[in-house]
C-alpha positions in Angstrom: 16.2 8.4 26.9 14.4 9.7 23.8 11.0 9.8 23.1 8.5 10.0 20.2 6.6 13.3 19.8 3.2 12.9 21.3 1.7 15.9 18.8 1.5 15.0 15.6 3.4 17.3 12.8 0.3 18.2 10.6 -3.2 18.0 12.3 -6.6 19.6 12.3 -7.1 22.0 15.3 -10.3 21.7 17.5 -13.0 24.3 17.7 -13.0 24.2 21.2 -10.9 23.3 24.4 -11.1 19.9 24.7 -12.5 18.6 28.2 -14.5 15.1 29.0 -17.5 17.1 28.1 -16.3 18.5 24.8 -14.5 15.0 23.9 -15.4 11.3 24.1 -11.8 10.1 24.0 -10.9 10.6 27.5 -14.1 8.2 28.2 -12.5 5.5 25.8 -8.9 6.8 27.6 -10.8 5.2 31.0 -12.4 2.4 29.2 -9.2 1.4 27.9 -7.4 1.3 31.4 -10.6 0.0 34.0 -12.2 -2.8 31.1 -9.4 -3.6 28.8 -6.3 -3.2 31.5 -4.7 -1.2 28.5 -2.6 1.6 28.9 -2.4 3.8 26.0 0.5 5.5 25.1 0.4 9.3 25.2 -0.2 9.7 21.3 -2.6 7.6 20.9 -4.3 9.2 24.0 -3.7 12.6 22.1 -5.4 11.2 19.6 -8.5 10.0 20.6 -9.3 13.3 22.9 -8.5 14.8 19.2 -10.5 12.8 16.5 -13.8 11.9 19.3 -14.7 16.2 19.6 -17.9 16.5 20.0 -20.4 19.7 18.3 -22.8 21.1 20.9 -25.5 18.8 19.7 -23.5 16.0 21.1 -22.6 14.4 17.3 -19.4 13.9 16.4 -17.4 17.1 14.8 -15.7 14.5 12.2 -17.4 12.3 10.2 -14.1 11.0 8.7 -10.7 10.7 10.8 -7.1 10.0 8.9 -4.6 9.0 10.6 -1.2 8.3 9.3 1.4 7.3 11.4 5.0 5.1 10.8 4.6 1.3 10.8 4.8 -0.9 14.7 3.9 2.1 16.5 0.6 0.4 18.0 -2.0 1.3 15.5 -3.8 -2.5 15.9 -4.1 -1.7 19.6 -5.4 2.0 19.3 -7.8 0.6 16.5 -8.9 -2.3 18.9 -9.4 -0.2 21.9 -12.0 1.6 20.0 -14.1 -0.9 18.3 -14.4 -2.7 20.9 -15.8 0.8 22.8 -17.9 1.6 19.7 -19.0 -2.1 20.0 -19.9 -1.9 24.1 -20.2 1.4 24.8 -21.1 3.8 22.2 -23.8 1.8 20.8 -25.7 2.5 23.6 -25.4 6.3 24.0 -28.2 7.3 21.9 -30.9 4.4 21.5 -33.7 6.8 20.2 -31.4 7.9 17.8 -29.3 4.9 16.7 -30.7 2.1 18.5 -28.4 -0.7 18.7 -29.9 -3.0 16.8 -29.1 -0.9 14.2 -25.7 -0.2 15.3 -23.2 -1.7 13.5 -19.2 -1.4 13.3 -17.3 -2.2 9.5 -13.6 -3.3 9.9 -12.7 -3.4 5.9 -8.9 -3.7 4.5 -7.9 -4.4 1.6 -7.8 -8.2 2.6 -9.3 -10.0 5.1 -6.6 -10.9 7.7 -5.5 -7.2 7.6 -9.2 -6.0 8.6 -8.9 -9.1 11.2 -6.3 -8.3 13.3 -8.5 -5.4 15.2 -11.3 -7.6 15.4 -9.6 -10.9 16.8 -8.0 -8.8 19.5 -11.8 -7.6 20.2 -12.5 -11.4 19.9 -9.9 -12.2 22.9 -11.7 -10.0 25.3 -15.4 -10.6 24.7 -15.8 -14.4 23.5 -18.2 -16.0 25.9 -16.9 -19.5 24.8 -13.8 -19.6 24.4 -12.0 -22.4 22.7 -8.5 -23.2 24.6 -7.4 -22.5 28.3 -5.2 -18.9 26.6 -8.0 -17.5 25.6 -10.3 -18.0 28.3 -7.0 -16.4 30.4 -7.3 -13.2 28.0 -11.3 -12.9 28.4 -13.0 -10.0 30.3 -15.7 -11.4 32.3 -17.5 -8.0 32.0 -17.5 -8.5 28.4 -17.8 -11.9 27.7 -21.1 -11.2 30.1 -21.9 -8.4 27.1 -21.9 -10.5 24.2 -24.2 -12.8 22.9 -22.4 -14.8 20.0 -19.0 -15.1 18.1 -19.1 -16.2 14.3 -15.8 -16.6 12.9 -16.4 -19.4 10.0 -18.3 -20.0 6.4 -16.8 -16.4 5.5 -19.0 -14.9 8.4 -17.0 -13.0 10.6 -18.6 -10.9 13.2 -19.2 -10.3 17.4 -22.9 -10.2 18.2 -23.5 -7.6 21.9 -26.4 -8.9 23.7 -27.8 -5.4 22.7 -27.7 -7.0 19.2 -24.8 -4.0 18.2 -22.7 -6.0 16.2 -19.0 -5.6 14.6 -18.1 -7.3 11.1 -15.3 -7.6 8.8 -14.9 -7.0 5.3 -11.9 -7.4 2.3 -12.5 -4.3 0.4 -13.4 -6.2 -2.4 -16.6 -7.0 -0.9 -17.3 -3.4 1.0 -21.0 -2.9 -0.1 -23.1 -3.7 2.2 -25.9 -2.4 4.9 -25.2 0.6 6.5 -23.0 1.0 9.1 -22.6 3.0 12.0 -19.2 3.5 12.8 -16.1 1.8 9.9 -12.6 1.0 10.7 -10.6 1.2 7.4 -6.9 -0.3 7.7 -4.0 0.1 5.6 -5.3 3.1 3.3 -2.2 3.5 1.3 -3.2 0.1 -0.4 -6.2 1.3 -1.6 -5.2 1.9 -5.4 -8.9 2.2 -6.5 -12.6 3.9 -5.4 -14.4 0.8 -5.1 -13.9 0.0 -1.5 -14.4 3.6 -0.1 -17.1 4.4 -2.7 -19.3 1.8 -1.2 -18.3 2.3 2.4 -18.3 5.8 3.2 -21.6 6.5 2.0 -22.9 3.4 4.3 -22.4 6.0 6.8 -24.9 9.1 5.5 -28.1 7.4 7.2 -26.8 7.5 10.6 -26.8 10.3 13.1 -23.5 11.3 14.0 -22.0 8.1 12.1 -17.9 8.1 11.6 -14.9 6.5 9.6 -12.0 5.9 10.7 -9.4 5.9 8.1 -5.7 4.3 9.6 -2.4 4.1 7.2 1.2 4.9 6.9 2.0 6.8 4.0 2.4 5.8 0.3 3.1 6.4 -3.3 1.0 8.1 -6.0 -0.9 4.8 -6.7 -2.0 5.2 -3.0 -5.3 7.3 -4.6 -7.5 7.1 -1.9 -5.0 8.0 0.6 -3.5 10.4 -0.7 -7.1 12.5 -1.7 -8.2 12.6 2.0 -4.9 13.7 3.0 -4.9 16.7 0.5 -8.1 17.4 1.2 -7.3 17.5 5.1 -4.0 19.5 4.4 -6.1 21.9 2.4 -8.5 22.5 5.5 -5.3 22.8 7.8 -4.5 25.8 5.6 -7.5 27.8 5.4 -8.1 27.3 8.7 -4.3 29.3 9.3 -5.4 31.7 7.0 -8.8 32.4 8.9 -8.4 31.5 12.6 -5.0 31.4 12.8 -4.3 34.5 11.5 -7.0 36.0 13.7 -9.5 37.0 11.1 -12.2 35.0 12.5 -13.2 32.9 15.7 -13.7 29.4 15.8 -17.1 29.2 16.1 -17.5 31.6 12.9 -15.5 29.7 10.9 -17.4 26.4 11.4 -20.3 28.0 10.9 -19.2 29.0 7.0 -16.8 26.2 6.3 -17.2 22.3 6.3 -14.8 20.9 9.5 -16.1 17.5 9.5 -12.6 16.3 7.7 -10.1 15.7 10.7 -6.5 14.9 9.5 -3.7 13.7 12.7 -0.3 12.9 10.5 2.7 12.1 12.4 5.7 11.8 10.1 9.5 13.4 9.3 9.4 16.1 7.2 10.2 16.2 3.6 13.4 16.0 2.5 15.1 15.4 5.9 17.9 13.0 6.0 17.1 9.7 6.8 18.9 9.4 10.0 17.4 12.7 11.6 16.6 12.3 14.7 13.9 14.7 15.1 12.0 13.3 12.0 12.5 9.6 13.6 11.2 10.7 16.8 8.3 12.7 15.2 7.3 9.8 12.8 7.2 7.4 15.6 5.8 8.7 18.7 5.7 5.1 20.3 9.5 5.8 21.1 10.8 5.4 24.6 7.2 4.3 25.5 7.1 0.6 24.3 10.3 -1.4 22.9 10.7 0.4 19.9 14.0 2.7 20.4 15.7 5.3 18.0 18.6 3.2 17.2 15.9 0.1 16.0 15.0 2.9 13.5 18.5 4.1 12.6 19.6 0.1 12.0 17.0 -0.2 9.5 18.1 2.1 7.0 21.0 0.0 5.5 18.7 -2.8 5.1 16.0 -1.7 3.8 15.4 0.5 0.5 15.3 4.3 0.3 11.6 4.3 -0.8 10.8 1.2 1.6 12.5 2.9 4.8 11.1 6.4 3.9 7.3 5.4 4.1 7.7 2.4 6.6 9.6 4.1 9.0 9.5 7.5 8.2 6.1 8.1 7.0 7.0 10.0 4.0 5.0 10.1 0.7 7.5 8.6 -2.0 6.5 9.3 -5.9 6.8 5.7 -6.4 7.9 2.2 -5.0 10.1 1.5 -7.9 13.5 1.5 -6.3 16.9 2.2 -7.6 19.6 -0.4 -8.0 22.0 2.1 -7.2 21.9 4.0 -3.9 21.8 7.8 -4.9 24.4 8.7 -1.9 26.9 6.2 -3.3 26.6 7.3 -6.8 27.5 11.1 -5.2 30.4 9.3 -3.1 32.2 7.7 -5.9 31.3 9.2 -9.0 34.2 10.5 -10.8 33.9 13.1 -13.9 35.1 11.9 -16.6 38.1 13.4 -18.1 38.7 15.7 -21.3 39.9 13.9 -23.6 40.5 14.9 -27.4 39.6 12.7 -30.4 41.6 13.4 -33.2 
């Protein structure tokens, strides 16, 4: 049995080992298992001891985290897991700091039902009055106990804690707003202008160790906002070899003299493989062997879907655009003929 690579293929290293001291994701690991009854899979486990590393002062070491990842490999549930810890939880770490009436978690996409999908699952677990018999069966009594109110109509959409944190929605047409604590931005790659993160990541600048999420697959060239971040992370991925992992300078030095705050986590096939290499599959979707998904699943999509399509949805490969070809480029090699010499007179 095959299985997807746990370790992503491009990430940013930490500056320190990572231990439940020097990491809050092994406390949302727990929270996920004891409160949710959710078992993570090991990459997005990886993950979150990853992107939750904590400085010495106890604030976060990233204020943004990008994460790009093939499509059905259980981003919603990852993304769930840790609003609804930001919303419970984290919230109530640091009161004289962030008090949590002030605390306040952004889901924004670039349309609503995309941003809704995290929160509705958050919705499930913590609705104190639930409407129908199925989803009183998928309420947590502990936090149904924890929240005070549930608004989901008049285009207000937003869970209310009894320790007045709250988390909202937003279409990224409509991103400016109050600051906000902690923001959960879906499906980057359809970001084709600044607007939406313009407005949102600077909602985060007037909180203490405040933090964006930023989860995609990978796009095209259009994909702008995307695609900056991910430069900018692969960028810091290098200097960082050039420095520390070339043995030039510690750790600790380096973040003393350089910004680290950018944290980059990309699993995806590598350029230019064939698209039936296994290896890239399993390295592009680390939910493999671990949930339904299989290799083969992956390997019967690629004669029905599009070079372009199959390459970002399933391989999570940057394509230059999503124009595609009405001619597949391996049959034009297969049966193109020359064409012979042949002499006008």
């Amino acid at each position: 049995k095959l299985f997807g690579r746990t370790e992503p293929r491009l990430w940013t290293k930490p500056l320190r080992e990572l231990t439940p001291e020097t990491s809050r994701g092994f406390e949302v690991i727990e929270f996920a298992l004891t409160i949710l009854g959710v078992t993570l899979y090991p990459w997005q486990k990886w993950l979150l001891i990853h992107a939750l590393e904590l400085r010495p002062d106890g604030t976060y070491r990233f204020k943004r985290v990008i994460v790009l990842v093939a499509r059905q490999q259980g981003k919603t549930m990852l993304a769930s897991v840790l609003a609804a810890w930001w919303l419970f939880v984290d919230s109530a770490r640091n009161p004289g700091k962030v008090p949590p009436l002030k605390f306040k978690v952004v889901g924004v996409a670039q349309n609503l039902d995309i941003a809704k999908e995290p929160w509705a699952a958050v919705k499930s677990w913590c609705d104190p009055d639930p409407e129908t018999e199925e989803e009183a069966e998928l309420a947590i009594d502990a936090l149904q106990a924890a929240t005070a109110k549930v608004r989901d109509a008049n285009g207000s959409i937003a869970i209310t804690a009894r320790s007045r944190a709250h988390y909202e929605i937003r279409a990224a047409k409509n991103a400016r707003g109050k600051p906000a604590a902690r923001v959960l931005m879906d499906e980057m790659r359809e970001q084709r202008d600044w607007v939406a993160w313009n407005a949102v990541s600077q909602t985060l600048k007037s909180f203490w160790s405040g933090q964006l999420w930023g989860i995609s697959n990978a796009g095209a060239s259009d994909a702008v906002v995307l695609r900056t971040q991910r430069d900018a992370g692969l960028a810091d991925i290098a200097d960082w070899d050039a420095y520390v992992g070339a043995g030039l300078t510690s750790a600790e030095e380096y973040a003393n003299t350089h910004d680290t705050s950018l944290g980059i986590f990309e699993w995806s096939a590598p350029d230019g493989c064939a698209k039936d290499d296994i290896d890239g599959i399993l390295q592009a979707n680390p939910s493999i062997g671990y949930g339904a998904m299989t290799v083969q699943d992956a390997l019967s999509d690629i004669r029905s879907m599009t070079d372009a399509g199959y390459r970002t949805e399933v391989l999570c490969q940057w394509v230059t655009v999503r124009v595609d070809s009405f001619i597949n480029v391996k049959d034009f090699q297969a049966l193109y003929v020359p064409p012979a010499d042949v002499k006008i007179t």
